[in-house]
Legacy VTK file of the C-alpha trace (Angstrom):
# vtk DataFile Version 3.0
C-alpha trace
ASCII
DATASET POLYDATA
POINTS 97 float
-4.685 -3.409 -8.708
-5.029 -5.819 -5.131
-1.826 -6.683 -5.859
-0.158 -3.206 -6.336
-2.173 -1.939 -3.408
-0.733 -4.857 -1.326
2.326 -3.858 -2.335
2.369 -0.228 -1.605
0.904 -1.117 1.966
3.007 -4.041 2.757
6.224 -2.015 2.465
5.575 1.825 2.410
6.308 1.828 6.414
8.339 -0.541 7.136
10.897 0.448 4.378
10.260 3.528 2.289
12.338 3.812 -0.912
12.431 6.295 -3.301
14.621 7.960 -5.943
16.789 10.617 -5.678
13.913 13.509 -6.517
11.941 11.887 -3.689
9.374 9.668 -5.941
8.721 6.424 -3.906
9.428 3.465 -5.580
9.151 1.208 -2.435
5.342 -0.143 -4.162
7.310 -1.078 -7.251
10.026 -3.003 -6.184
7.513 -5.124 -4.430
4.926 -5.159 -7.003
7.455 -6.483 -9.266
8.942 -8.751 -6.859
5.472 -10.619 -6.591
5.108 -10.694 -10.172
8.534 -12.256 -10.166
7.713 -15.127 -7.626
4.203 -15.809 -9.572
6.242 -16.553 -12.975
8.499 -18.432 -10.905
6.062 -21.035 -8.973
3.727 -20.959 -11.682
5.740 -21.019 -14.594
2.789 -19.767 -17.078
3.448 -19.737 -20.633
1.287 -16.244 -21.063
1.376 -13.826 -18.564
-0.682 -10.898 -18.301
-1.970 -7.687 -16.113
-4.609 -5.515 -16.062
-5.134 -2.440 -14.611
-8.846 -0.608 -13.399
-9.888 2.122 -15.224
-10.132 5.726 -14.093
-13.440 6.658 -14.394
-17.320 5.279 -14.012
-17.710 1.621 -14.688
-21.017 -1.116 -14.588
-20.030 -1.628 -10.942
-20.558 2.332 -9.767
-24.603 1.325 -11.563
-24.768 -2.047 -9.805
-23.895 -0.764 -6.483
-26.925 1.896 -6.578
-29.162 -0.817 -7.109
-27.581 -2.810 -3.951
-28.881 -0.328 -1.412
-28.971 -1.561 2.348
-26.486 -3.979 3.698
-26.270 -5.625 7.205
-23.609 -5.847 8.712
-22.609 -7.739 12.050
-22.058 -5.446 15.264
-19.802 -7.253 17.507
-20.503 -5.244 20.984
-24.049 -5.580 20.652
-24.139 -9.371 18.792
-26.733 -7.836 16.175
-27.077 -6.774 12.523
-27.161 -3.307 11.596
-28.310 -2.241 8.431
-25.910 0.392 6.303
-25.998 1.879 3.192
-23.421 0.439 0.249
-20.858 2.837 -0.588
-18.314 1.631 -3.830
-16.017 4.388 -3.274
-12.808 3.750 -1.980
-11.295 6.046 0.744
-7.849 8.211 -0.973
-4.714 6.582 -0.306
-2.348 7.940 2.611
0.476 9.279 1.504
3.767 7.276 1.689
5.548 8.000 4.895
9.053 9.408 4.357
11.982 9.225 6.791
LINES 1 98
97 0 1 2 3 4 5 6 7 8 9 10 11 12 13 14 15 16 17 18 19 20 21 22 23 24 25 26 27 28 29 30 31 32 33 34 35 36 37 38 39 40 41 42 43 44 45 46 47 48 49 50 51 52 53 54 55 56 57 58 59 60 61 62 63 64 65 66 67 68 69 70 71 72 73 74 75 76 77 78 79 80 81 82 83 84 85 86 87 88 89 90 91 92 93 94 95 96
């Protein structure tokens, strides 16, 4: 999934794509681009990809035990403690021109 999200991000503003009923497809071309250049400097002789579920998983347990975490303030060259959060943000929509 780091690599489709890298994908999505790397190219969704600087050159959106999509098809002709306006479903992006700039994420794909990229995603498959990178898969492309893998097989091609790696040469493996299996290749496989797997995807995250949707839905709870052991890590959405794990991260309620984790609690506090402190993290470094810059500005005022201190730790501040914060609670852990697994949940990602909702991806931005893919800009359209």
């Amino acid at each position: 999934m780091s690599f489709i999200f890298r994908a999505y991000h790397a190219i969704a503003a600087l050159a959106p794509m999509s098809t002709r009923s306006g479903l992006p497809t700039a994420a794909i071309y990229v995603f498959v681009n990178m898969i492309k250049k893998l097989r091609q400097d790696f040469a493996p002789q299996y290749f496989a990809a797997v995807f995250d579920v949707s839905g709870k998983v052991f890590r959405d347990d794990r991260a309620k035990d984790i609690g506090f975490l402190r993290k470094w303030n810059s500005k005022s060259q201190s730790f501040e403690e914060m609670t852990y959060d697994a949940t990602r943000p909702s991806a931005r929509p893919c800009p359209r021109t």
